[in-house]
N, C-alpha and C positions, 0 to 999 in steps of 0.2 A: 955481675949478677945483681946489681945493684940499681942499676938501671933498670933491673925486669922485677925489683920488688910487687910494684902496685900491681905488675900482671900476675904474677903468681898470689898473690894475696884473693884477685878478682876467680883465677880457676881454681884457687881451692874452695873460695865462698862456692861458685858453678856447679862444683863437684859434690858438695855437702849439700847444698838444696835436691839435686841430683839424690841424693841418697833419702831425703827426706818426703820427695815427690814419691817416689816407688813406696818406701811405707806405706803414704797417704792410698795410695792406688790400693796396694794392698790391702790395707785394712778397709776400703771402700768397697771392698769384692769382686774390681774391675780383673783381678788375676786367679779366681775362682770360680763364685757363683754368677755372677756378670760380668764373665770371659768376654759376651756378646758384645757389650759396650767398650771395651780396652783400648778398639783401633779409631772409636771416639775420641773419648774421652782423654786419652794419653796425651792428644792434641794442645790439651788445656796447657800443656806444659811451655810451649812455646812465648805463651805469655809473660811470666816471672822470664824466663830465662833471656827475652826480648829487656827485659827491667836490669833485668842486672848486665847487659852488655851497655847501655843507656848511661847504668851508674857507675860504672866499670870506666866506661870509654872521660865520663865528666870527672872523674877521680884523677885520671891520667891526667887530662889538661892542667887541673888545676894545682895537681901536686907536684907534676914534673916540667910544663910544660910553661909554667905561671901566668894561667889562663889564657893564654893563645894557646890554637892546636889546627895545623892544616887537615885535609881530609886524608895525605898519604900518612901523616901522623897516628893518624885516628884508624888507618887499617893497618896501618904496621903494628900499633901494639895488639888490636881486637884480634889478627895473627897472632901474635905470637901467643894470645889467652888460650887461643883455640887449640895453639898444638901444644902447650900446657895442658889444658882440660883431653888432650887426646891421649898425653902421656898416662893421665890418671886414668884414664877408662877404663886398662885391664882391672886395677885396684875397685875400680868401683862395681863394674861389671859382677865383679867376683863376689861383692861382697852383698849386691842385689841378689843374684844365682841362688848361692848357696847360705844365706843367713837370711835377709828379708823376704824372699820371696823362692824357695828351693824347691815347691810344686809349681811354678808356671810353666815350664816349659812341657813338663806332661800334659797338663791342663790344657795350654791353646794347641797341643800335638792333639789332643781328645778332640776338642770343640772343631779345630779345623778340620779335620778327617769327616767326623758326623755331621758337619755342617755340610761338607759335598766341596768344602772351598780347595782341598788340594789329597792327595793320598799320603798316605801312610810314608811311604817314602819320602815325596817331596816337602811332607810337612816336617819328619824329622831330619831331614837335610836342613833345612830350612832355622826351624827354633832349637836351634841349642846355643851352648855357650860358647864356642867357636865363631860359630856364625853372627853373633850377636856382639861379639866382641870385635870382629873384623867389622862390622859394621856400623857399631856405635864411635873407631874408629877416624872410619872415614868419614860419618858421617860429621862428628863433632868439629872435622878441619873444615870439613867442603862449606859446613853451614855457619861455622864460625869467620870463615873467610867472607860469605854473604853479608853474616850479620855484619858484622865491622864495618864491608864497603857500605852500607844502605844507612847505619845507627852515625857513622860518621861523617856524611853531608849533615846531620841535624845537629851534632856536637862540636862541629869544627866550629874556631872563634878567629877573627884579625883580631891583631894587636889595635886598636885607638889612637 
């Protein structure tokens, strides 16, 4: 486990911005009053979360690696962040749902229904915490597995 210190250190940073971005959303009204904007806006998140797989992946080299790091290096560990940050999802999930944010999911089941974007059924198929949890998920490996391959051509180092 020791060898996977710097990764678990990097998915729980992931996991806590993660908790701090939904506030942020929240308290912006993007999960309320400007429902509208949410499938914008949510967007923005990729950014930071792009920064800390960057500082995540240069942590690695430098501290384990002793600043050399090949590219399979560099998606092996951003793997293994990623199914780190997947294990933590239901934690986090749970804790966006039902404490930060406990009306969204009526709220975009409202917004989407009257907006015409899907019915009643299919929207609450759709946004709940099952659904939302099987899919942040898979998403967190699939896109964590990207980010690594793509952040680690630009991090790998030769030795000199």
């Amino acid at each position: 486990m020791k060898n996977f210190r710097i990764e678990f250190r990097w998915a729980i940073i992931f996991s806590m911005f993660t908790l701090l971005w939904m506030y942020f959303e929240k308290s912006m009204g993007w999960h309320d009053e400007l429902i509208s904007k949410h499938a914008i806006y949510t967007n923005l998140i990729a950014i930071p979360y792009l920064i800390i797989f960057v500082i995540a992946l240069i942590n690695k080299r430098e501290k384990d690696f002793n600043g050399v790091m090949t590219w399979k290096q560099g998606l092996v560990s951003g793997t293994i962040i990623s199914a780190i940050i997947a294990v933590f999802t239901p934690l986090v999930q749970y804790i966006v749902s039902y404490y930060i944010s406990p009306d969204y999911f009526n709220n975009i089941i409202t917004y989407t229904v009257e907006s015409g974007r899907m019915s009643q059924q299919g929207a609450e198929a759709y946004f709940n915490y099952n659904s939302y949890l099987i899919q942040g998920i898979f998403f967190s490996l699939a896109m964590g597995i990207v980010t690594s391959a793509i952040v680690s051509i630009f991090v790998k180092k030769k030795a000199k």
